[in-house]
C-alpha positions in Angstrom: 84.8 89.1 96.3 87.1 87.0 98.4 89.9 89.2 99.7 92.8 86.6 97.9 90.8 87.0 94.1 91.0 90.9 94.6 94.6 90.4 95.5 95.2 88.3 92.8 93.7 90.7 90.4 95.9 93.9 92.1 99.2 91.5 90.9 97.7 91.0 87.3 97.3 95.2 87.3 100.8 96.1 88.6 100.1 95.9 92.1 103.1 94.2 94.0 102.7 94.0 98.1 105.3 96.3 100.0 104.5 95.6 103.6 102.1 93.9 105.6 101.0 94.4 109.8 99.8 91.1 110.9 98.6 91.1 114.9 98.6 87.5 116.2 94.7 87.8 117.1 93.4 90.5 114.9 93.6 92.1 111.7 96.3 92.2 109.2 96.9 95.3 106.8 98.4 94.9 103.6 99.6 97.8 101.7 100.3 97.7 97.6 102.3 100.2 95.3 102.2 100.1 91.5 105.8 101.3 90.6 104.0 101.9 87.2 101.7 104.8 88.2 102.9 105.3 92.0 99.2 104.3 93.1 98.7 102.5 96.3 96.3 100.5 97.7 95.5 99.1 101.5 93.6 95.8 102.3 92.4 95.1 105.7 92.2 91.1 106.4 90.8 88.9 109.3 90.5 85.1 110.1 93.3 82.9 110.3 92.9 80.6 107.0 92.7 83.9 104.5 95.9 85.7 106.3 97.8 82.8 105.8 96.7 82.2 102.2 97.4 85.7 101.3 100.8 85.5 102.8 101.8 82.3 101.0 100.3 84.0 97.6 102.8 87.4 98.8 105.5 85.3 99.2 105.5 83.3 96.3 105.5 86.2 94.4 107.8 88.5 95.9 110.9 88.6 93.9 114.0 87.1 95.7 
């Protein structure tokens, strides 16, 4: 499964993103907290394209 889908599926479960470590040539960790059940969660991401579609996706639903 494409690292975005499961993502999008963590959201639909609770999941909301709390912080993310993004290197400028290597990987970027995301780490996840549902406030419902206090579980967490860490994704590890690489290429270019899919970090920058999973931060779009993060910020658009962040709340403001």
């Amino acid at each position: 499964m494409k690292d975005l889908e499961k993502i999008k599926k963590m959201y639909d479960n609770g999941f909301r993103c709390i912080r993310y470590d993004d290197t400028k040539d290597g990987d970027m960790c995301i780490y996840f907290k549902n406030f419902d059940n206090e579980d967490s969660q860490a994704i590890r991401v690489k290429g270019f394209e899919q970090k920058m579609e999973i931060k779009n996706f993060i910020n658009q639903n962040s709340m403001k």
